[in-house]
C-alpha positions in Angstrom: 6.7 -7.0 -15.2 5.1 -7.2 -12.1 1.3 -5.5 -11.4 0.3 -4.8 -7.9 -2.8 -3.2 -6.6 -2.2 -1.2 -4.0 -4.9 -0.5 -1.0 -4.9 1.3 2.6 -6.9 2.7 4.9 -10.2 1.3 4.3 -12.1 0.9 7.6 -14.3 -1.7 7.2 -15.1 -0.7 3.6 -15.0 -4.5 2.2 -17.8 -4.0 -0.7 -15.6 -1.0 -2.0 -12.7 -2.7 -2.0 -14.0 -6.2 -3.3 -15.2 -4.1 -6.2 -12.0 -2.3 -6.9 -10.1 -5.8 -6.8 -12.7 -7.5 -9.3 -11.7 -4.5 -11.9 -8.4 -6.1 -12.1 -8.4 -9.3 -13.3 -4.0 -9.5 -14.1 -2.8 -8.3 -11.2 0.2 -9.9 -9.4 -1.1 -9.4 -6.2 -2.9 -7.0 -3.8 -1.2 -4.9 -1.3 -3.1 -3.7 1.8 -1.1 -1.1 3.9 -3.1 -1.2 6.9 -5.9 0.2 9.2 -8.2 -2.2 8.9 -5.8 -5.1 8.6 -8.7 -7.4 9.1 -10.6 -6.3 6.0 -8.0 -8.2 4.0 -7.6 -11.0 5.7 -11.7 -11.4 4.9 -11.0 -10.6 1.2 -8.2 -13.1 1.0 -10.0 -15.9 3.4 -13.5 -15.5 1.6 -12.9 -14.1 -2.2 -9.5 -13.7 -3.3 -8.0 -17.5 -2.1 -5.3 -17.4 -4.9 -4.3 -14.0 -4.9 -1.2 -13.2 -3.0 -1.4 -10.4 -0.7 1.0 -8.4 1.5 -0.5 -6.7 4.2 0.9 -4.3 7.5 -0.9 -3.5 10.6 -1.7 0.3 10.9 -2.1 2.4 13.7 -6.3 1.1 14.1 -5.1 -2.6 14.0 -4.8 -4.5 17.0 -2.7 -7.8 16.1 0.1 -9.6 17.3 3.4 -11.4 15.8 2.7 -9.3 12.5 5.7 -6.8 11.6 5.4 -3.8 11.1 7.2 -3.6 7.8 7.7 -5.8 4.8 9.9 -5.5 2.2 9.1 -7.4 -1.0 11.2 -8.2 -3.5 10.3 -8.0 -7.3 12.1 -7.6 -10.3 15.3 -7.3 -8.6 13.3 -4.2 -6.6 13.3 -3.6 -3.0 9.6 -2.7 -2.2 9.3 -1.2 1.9 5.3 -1.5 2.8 4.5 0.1 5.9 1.7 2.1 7.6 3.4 5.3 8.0 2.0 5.8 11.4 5.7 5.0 13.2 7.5 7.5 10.6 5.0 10.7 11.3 4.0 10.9 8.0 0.9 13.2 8.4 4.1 16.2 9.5 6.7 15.1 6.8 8.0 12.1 5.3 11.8 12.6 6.3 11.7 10.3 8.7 10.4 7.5 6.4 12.6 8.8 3.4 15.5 8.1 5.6 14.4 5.2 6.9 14.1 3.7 3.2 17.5 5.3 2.2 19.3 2.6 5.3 17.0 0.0 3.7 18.5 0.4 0.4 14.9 0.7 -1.2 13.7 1.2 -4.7 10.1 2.0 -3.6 8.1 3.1 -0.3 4.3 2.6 -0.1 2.4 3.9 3.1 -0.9 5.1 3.9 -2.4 6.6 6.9 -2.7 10.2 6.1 -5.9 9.2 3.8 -4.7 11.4 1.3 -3.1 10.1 -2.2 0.2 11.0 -2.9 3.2 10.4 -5.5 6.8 11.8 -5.2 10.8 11.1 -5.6 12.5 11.7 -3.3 16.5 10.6 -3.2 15.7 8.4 -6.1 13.0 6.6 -4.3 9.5 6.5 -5.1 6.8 7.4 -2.7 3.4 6.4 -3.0 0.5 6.7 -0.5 -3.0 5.3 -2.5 -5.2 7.7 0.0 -7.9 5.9 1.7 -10.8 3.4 0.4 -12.9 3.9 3.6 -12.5 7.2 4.7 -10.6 9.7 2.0 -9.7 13.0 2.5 -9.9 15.8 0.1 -11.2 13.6 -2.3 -13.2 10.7 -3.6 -12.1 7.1 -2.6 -8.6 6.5 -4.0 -6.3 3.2 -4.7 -2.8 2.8 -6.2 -1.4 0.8 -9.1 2.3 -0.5 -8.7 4.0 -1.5 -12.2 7.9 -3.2 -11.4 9.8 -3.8 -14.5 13.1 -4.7 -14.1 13.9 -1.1 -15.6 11.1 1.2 -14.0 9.0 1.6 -10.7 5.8 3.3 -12.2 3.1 4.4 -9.8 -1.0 5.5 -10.4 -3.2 7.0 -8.0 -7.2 5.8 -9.3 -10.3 7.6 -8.1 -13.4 5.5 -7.9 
């Protein structure tokens, strides 16, 4: 079983999430879906050295030679990580769901809309964590991704 906390959209807000990442103590790693790209480099350059991260540019980032998309692989899952920004995810997520469907993906985790949300969709889980830095509808939210070689199972956290 594989833990993952799951981050986006957090504008600078490095204290808040420094202190979500020091609540979990056994994760697998930290996953950072963009806009402000930069505030996880810092985390992992300054405070989080061993943790592994996987991180995307968003729409707010301004980097080069860093892809747009990652998939990662755990427990024989196929993970897409992405922004959302390129798939129009603040109208609908067809785009993105069909996307993931020619990927062949177990999972899709995207931010930008600063709102949390969880779905299926042709047999795929969605999750969007909301936004650390700048939430809307709610307080700040993050996401919890538990891979077991049998289940993809998903929490949205307030803070």
């Amino acid at each position: 079983m594989k833990l993952y906390l799951v981050i986006s959209d957090t504008h600078g807000s490095i204290y808040t999430a420094r202190t979500v990442i020091e609540k979990y103590g056994q994760i697998d790693g930290l996953i950072h879906l963009g806009d402000h790209y930069k505030d996880a480099v810092i985390l992992k350059e300054t405070q989080f050295k061993d943790l592994d991260m996987y991180m995307v540019p968003g729409n707010c980032d301004f980097v080069a030679d860093v892809p747009s998309e990652i998939v990662l692989e755990a427990e024989d899952k196929r993970i897409l990580l992405t922004h959302g920004h390129r798939f129009n995810v603040k109208n609908c997520l067809d785009r993105l769901e069909k996307y993931a469907l020619r990927q062949n993906t177990d999972a899709v985790l995207f931010g930008h809309t600063h709102a949390p949300l969880q779905e299926i969709r042709s047999d795929i889980v969605f999750l969007n964590p909301g936004s650390l830095g700048y939430p809307r509808g709610s307080s700040p939210t993050y996401g919890l991704l538990e891979i077991s070689k049998n289940a993809i199972e998903t929490r949205i956290l307030n803070i």
